[in-house]
PDB file of N, CA, C, O and CB in Angstrom:
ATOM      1  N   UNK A   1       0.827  -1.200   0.000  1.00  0.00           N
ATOM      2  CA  UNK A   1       0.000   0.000   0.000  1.00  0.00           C
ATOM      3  C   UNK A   1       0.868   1.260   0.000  1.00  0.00           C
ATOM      4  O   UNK A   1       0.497   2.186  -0.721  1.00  0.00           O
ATOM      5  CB  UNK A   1      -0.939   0.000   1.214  1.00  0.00           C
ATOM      6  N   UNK A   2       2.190   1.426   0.863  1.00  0.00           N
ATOM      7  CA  UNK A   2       3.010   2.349   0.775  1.00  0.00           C
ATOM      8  C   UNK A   2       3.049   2.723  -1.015  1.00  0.00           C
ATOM      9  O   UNK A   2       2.553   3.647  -1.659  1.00  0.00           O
ATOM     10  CB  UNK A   2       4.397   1.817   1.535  1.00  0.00           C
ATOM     11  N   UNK A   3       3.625   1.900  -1.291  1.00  0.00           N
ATOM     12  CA  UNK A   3       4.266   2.312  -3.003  1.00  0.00           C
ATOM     13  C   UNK A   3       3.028   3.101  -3.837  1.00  0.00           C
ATOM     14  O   UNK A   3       3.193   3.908  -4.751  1.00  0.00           O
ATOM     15  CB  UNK A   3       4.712   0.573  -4.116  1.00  0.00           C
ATOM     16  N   UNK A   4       1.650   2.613  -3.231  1.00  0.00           N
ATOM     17  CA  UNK A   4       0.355   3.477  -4.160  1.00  0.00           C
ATOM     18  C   UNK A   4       0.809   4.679  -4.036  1.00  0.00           C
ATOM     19  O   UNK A   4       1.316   5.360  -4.927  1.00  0.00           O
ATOM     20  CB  UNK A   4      -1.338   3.470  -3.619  1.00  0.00           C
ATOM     21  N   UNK A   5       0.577   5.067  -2.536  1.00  0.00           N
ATOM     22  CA  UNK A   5       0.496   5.906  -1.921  1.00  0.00           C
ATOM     23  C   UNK A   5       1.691   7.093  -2.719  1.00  0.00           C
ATOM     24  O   UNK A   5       1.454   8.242  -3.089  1.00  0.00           O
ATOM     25  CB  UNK A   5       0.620   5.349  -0.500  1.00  0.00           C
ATOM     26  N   UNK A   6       3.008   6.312  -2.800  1.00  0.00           N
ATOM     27  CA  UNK A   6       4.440   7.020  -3.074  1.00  0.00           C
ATOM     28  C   UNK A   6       3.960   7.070  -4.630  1.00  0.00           C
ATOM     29  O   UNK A   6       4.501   8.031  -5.176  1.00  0.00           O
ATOM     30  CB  UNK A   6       6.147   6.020  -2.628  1.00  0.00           C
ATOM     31  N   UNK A   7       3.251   6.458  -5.376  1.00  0.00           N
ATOM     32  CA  UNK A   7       2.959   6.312  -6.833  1.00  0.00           C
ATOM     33  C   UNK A   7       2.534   8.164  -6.910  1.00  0.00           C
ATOM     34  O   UNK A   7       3.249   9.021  -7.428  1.00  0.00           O
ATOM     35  CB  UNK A   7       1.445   4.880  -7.269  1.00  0.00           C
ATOM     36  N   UNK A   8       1.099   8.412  -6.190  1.00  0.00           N
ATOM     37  CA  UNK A   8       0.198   9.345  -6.296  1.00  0.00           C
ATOM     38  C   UNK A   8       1.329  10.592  -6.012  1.00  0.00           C
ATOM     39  O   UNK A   8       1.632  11.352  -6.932  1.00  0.00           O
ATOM     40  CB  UNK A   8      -1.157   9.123  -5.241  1.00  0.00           C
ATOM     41  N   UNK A   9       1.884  10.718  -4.747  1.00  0.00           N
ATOM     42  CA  UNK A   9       2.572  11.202  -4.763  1.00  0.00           C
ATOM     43  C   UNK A   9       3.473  11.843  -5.561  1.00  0.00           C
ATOM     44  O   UNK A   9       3.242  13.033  -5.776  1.00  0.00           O
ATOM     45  CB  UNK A   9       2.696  10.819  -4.344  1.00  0.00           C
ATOM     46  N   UNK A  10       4.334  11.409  -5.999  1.00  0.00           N
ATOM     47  CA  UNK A  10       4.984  11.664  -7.231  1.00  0.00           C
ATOM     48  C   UNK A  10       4.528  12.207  -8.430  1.00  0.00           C
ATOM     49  O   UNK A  10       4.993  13.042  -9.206  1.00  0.00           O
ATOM     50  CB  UNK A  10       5.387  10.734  -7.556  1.00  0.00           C
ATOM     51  N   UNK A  11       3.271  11.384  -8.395  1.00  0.00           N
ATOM     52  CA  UNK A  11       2.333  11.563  -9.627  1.00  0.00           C
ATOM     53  C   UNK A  11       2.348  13.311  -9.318  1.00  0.00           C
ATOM     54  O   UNK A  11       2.705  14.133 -10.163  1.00  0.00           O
ATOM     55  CB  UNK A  11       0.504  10.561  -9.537  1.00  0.00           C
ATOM     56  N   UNK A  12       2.090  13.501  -8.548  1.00  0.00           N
ATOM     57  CA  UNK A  12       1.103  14.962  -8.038  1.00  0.00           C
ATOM     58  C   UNK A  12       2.600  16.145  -8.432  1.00  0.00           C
ATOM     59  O   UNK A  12       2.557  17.250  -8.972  1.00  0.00           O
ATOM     60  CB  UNK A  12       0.420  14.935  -5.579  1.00  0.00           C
ATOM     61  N   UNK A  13       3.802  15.375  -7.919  1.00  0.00           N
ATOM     62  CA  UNK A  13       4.662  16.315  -7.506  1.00  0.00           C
ATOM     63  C   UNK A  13       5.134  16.427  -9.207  1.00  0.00           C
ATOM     64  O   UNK A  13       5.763  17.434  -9.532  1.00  0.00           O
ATOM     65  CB  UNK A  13       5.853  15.822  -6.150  1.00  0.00           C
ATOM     66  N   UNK A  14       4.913  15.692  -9.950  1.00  0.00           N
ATOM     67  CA  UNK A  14       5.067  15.522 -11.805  1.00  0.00           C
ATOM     68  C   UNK A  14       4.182  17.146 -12.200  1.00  0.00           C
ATOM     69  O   UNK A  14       4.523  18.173 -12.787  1.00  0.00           O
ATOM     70  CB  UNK A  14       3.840  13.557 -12.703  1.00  0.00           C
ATOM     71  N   UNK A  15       3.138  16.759 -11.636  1.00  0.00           N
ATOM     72  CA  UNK A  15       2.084  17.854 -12.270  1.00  0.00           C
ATOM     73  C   UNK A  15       2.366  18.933 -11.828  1.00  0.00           C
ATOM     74  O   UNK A  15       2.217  19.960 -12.489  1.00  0.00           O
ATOM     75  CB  UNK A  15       0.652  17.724 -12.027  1.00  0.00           C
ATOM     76  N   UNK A  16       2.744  18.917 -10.840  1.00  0.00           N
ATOM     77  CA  UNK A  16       3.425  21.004 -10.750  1.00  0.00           C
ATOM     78  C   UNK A  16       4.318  21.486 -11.492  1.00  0.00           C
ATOM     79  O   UNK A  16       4.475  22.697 -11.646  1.00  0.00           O
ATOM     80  CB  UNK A  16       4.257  21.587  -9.401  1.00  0.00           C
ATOM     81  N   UNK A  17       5.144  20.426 -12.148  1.00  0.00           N
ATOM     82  CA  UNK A  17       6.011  20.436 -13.047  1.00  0.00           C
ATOM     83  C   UNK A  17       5.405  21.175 -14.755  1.00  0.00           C
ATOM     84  O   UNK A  17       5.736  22.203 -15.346  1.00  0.00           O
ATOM     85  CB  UNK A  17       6.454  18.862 -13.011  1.00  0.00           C
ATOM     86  N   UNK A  18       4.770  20.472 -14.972  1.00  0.00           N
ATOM     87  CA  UNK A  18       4.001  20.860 -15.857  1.00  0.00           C
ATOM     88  C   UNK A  18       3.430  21.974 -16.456  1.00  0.00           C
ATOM     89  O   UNK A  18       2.496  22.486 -15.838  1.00  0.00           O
ATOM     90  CB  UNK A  18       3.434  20.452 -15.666  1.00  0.00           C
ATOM     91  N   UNK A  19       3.746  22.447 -17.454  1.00  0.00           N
ATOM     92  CA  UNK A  19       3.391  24.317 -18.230  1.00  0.00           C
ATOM     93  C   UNK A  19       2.754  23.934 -18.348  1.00  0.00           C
ATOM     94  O   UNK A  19       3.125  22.774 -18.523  1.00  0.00           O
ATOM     95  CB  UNK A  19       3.836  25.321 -19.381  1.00  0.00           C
ATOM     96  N   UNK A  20       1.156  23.996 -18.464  1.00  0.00           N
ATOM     97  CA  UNK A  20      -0.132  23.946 -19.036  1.00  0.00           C
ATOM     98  C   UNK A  20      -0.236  25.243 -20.297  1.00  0.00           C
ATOM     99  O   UNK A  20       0.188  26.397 -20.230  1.00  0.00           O
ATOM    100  CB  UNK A  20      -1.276  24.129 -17.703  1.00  0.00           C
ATOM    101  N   UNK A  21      -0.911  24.598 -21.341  1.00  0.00           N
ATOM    102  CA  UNK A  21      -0.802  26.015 -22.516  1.00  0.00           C
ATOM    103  C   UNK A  21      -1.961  27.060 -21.533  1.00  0.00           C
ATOM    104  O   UNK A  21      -2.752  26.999 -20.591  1.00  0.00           O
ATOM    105  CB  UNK A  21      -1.641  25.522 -24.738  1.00  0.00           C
ATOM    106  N   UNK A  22      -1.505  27.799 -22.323  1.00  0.00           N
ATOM    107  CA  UNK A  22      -2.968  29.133 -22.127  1.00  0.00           C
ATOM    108  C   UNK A  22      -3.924  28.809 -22.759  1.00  0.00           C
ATOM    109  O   UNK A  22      -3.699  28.176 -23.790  1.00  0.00           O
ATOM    110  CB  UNK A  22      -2.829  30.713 -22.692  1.00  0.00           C
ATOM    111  N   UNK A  23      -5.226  29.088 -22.424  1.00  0.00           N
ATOM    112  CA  UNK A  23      -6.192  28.974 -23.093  1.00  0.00           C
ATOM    113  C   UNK A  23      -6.396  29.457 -25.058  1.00  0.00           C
ATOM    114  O   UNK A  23      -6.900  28.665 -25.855  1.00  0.00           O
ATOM    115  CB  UNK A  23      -6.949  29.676 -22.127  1.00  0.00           C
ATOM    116  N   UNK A  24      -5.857  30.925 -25.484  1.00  0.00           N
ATOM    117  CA  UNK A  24      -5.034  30.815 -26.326  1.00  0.00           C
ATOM    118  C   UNK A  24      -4.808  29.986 -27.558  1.00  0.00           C
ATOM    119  O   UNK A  24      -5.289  29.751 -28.667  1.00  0.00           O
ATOM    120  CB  UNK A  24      -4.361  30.720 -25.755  1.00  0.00           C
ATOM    121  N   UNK A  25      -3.586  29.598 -26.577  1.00  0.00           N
ATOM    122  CA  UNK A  25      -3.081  28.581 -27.772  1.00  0.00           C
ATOM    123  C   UNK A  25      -3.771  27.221 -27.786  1.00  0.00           C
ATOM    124  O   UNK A  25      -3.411  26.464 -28.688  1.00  0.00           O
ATOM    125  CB  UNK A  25      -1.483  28.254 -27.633  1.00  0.00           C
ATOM    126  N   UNK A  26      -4.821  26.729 -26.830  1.00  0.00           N
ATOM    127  CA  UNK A  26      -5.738  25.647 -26.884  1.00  0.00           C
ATOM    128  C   UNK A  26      -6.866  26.109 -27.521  1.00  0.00           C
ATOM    129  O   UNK A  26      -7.595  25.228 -27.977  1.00  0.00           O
ATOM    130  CB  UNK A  26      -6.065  25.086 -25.612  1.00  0.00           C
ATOM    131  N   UNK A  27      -7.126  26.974 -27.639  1.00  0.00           N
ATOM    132  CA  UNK A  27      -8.449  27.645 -28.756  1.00  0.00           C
ATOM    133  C   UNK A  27      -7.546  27.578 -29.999  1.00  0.00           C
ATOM    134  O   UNK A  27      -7.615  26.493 -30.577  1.00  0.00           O
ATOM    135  CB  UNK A  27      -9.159  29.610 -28.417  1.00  0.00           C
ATOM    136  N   UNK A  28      -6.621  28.585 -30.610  1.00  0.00           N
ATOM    137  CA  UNK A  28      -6.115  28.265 -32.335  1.00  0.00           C
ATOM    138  C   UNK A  28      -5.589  26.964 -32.228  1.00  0.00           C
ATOM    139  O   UNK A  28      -5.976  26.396 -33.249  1.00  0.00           O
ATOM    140  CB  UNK A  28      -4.784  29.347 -33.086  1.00  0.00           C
ATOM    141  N   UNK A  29      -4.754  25.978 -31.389  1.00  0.00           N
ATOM    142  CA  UNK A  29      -4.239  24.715 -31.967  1.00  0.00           C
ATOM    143  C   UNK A  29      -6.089  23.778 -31.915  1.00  0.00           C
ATOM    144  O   UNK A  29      -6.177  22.738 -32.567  1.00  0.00           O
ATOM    145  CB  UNK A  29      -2.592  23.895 -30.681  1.00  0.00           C
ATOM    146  N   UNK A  30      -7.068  24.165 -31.308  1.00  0.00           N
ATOM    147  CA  UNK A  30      -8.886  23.542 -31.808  1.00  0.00           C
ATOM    148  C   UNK A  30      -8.591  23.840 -33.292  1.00  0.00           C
ATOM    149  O   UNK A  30      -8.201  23.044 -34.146  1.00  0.00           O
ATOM    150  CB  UNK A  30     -10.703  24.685 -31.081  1.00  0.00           C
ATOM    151  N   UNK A  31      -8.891  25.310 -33.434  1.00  0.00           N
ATOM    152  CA  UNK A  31      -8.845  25.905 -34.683  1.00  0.00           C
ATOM    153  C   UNK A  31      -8.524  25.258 -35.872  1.00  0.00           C
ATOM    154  O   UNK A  31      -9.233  25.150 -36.872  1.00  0.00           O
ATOM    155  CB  UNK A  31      -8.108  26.794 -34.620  1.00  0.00           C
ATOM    156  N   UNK A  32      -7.103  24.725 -35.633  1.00  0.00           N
ATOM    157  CA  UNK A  32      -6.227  24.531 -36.711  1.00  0.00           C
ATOM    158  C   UNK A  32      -6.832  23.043 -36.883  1.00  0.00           C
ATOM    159  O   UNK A  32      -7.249  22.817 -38.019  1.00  0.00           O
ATOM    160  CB  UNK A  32      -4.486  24.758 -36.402  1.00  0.00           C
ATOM    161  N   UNK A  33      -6.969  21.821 -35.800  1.00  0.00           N
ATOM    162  CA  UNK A  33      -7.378  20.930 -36.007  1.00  0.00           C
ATOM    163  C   UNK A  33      -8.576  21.269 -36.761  1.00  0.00           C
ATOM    164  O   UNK A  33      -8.479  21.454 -37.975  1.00  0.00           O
ATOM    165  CB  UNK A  33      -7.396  20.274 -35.014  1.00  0.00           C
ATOM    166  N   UNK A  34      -9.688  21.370 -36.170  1.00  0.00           N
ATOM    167  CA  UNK A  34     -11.353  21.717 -37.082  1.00  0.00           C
ATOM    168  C   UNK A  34     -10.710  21.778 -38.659  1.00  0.00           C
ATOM    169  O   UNK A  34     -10.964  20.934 -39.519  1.00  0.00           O
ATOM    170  CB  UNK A  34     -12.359  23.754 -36.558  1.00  0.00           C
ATOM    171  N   UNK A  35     -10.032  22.679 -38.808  1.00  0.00           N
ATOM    172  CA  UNK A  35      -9.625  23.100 -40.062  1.00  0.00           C
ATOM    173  C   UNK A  35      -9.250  22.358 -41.277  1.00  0.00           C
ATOM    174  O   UNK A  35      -9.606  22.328 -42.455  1.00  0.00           O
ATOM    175  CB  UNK A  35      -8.757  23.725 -39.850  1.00  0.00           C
ATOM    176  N   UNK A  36      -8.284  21.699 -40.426  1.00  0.00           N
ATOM    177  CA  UNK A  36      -7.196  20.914 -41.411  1.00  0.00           C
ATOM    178  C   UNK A  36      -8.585  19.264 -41.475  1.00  0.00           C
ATOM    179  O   UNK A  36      -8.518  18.567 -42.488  1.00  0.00           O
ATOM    180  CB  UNK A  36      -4.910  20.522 -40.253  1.00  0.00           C
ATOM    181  N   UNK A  37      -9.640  18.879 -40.390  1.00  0.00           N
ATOM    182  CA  UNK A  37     -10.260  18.102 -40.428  1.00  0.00           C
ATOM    183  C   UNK A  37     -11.611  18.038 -41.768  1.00  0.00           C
ATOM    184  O   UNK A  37     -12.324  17.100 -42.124  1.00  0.00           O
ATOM    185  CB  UNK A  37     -10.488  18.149 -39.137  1.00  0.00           C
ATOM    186  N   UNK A  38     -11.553  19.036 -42.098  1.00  0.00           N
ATOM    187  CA  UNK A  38     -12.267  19.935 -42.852  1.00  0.00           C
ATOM    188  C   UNK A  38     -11.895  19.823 -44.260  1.00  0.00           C
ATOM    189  O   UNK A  38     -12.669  19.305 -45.065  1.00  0.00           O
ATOM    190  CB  UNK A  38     -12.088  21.256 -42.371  1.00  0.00           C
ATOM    191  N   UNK A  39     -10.660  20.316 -44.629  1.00  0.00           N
ATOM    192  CA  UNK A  39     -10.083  20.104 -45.287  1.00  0.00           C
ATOM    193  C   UNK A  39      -9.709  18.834 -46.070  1.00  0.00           C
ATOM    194  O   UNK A  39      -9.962  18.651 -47.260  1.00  0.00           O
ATOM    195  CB  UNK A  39      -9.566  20.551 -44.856  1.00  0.00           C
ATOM    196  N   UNK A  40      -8.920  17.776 -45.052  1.00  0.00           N
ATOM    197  CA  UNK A  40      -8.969  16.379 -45.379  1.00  0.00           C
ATOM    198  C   UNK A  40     -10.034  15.925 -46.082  1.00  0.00           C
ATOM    199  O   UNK A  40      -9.953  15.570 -47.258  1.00  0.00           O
ATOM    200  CB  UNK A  40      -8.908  15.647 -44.330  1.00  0.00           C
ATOM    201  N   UNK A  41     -11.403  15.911 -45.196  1.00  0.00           N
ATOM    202  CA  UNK A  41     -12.406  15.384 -45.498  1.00  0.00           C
ATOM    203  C   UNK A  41     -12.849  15.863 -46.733  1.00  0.00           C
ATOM    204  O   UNK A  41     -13.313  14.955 -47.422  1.00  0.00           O
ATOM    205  CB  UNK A  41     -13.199  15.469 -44.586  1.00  0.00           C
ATOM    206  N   UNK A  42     -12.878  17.193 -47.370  1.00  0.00           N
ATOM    207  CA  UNK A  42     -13.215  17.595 -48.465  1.00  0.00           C
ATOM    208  C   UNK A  42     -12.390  16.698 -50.031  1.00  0.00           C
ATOM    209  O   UNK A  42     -12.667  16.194 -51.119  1.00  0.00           O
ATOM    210  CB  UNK A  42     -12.915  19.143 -48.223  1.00  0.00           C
ATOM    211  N   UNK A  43     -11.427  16.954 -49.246  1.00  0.00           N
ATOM    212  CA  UNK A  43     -10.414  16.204 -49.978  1.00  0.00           C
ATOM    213  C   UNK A  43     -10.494  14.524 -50.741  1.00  0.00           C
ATOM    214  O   UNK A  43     -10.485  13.986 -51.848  1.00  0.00           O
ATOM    215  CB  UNK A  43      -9.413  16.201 -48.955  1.00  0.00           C
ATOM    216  N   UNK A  44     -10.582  14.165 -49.123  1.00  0.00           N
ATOM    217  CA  UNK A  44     -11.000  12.658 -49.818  1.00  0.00           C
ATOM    218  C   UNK A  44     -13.023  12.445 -49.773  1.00  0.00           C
ATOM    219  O   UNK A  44     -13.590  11.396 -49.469  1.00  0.00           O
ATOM    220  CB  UNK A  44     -10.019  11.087 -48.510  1.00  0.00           C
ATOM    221  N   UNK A  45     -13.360  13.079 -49.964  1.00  0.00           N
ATOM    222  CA  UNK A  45     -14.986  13.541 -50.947  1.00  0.00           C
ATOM    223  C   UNK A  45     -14.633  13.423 -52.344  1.00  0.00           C
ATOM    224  O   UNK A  45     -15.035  12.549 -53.111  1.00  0.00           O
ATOM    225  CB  UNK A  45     -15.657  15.392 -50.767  1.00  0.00           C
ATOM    226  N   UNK A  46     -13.878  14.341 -52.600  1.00  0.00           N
ATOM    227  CA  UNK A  46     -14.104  14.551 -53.711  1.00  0.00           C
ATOM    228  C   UNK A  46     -13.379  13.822 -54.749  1.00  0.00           C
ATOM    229  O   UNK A  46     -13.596  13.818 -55.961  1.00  0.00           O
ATOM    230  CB  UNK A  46     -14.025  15.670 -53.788  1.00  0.00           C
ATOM    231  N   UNK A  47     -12.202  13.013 -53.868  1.00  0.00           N
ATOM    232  CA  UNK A  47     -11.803  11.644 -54.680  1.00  0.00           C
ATOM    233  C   UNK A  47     -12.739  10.560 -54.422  1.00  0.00           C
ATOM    234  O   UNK A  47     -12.701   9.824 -55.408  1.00  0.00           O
ATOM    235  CB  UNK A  47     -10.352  11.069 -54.283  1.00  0.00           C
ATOM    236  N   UNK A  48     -13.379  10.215 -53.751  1.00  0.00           N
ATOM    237  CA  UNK A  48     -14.162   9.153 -53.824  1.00  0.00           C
ATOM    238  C   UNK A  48     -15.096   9.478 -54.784  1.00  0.00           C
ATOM    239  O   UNK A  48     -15.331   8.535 -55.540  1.00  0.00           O
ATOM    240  CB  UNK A  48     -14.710   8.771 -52.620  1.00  0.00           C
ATOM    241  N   UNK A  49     -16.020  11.002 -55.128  1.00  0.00           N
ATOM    242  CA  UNK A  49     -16.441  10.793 -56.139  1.00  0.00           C
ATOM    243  C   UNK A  49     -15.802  10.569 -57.377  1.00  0.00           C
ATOM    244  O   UNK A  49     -16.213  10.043 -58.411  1.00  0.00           O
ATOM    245  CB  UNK A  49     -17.044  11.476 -56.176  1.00  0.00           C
ATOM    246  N   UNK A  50     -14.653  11.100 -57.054  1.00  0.00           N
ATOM    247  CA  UNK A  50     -13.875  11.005 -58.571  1.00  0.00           C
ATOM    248  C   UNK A  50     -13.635   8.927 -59.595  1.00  0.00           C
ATOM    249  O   UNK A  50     -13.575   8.331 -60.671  1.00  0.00           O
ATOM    250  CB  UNK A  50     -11.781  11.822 -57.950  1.00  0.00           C
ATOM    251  N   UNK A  51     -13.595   8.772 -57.714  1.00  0.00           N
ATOM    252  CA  UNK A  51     -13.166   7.282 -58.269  1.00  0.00           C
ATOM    253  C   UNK A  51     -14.453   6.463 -58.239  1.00  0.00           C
ATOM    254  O   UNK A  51     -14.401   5.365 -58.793  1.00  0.00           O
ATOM    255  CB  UNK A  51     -11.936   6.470 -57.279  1.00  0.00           C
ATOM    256  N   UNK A  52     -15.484   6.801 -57.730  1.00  0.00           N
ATOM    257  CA  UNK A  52     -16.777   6.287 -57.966  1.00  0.00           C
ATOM    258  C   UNK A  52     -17.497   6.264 -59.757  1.00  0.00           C
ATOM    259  O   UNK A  52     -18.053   5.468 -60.513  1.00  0.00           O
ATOM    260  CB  UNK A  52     -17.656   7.258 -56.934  1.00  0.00           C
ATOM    261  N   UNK A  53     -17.062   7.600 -59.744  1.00  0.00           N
ATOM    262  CA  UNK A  53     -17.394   7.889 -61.088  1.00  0.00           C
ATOM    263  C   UNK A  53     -16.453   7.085 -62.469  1.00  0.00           C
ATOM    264  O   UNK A  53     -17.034   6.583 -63.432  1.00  0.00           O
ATOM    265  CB  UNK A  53     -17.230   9.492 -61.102  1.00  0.00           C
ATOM    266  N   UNK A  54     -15.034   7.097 -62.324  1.00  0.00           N
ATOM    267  CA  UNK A  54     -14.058   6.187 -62.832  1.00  0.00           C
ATOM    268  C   UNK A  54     -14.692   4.810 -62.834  1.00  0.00           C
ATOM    269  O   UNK A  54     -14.624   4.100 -63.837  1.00  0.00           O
ATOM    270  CB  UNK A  54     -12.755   6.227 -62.000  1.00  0.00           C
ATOM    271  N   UNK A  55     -15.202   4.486 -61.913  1.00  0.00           N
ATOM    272  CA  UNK A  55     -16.159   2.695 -61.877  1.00  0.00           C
ATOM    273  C   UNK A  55     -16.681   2.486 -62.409  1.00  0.00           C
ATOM    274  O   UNK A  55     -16.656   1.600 -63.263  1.00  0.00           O
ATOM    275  CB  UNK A  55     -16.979   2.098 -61.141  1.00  0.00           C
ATOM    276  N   UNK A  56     -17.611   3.419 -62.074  1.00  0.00           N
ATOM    277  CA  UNK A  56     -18.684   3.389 -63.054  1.00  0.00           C
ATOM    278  C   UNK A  56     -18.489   3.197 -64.380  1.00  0.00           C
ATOM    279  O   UNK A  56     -18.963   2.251 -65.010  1.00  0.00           O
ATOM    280  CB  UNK A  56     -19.312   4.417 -63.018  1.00  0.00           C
ATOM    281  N   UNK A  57     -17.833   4.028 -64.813  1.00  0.00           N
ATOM    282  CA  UNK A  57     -17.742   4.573 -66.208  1.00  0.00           C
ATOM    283  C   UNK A  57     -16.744   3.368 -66.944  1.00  0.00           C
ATOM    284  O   UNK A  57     -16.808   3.181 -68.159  1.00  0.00           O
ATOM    285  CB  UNK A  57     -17.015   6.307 -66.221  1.00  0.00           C
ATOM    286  N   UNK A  58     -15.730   2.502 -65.978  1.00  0.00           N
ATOM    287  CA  UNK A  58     -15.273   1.113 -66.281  1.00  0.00           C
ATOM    288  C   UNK A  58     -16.344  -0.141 -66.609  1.00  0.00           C
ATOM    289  O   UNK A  58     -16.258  -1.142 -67.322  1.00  0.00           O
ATOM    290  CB  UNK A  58     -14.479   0.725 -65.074  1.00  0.00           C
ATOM    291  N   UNK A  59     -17.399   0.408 -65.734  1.00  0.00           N
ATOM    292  CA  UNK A  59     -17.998  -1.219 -65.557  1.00  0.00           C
ATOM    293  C   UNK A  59     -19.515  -1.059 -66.948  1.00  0.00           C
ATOM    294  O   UNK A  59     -20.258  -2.010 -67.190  1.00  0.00           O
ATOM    295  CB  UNK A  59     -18.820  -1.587 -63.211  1.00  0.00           C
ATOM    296  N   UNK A  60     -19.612   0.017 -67.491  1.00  0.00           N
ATOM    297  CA  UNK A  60     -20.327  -0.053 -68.430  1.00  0.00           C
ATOM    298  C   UNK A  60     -20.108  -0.514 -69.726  1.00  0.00           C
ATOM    299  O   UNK A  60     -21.020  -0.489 -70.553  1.00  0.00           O
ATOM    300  CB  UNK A  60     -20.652   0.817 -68.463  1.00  0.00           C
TER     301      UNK A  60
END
């Protein structure tokens, strides 16, 4: 039970250690994710139609 105890401990004394961002830079690095998620997805849209349409246009 000692060693939990010394686990948490430590654990705790880790986290003061720790820079936490500013709020900030956790709002634009959201930002940038949303974005770039956005992006991707448009991306591979518009190849799947591309290659949907390529199928098609094979299998006739």
């Amino acid at each position: 039970m000692s060693k939990v105890i010394q686990f948490f401990r430590e654990s705790k004394a880790e986290l003061k250690k720790v820079v936490w961002p500013s709020r900030d830079d956790v709002v634009s690095s959201v930002i940038v994710v949303i974005v770039s998620t956005f992006v991707v997805a448009i991306i591979l849209g518009l190849l799947d139609l591309g290659f949907t349409a390529a199928f098609r246009a094979i299998m006739r």
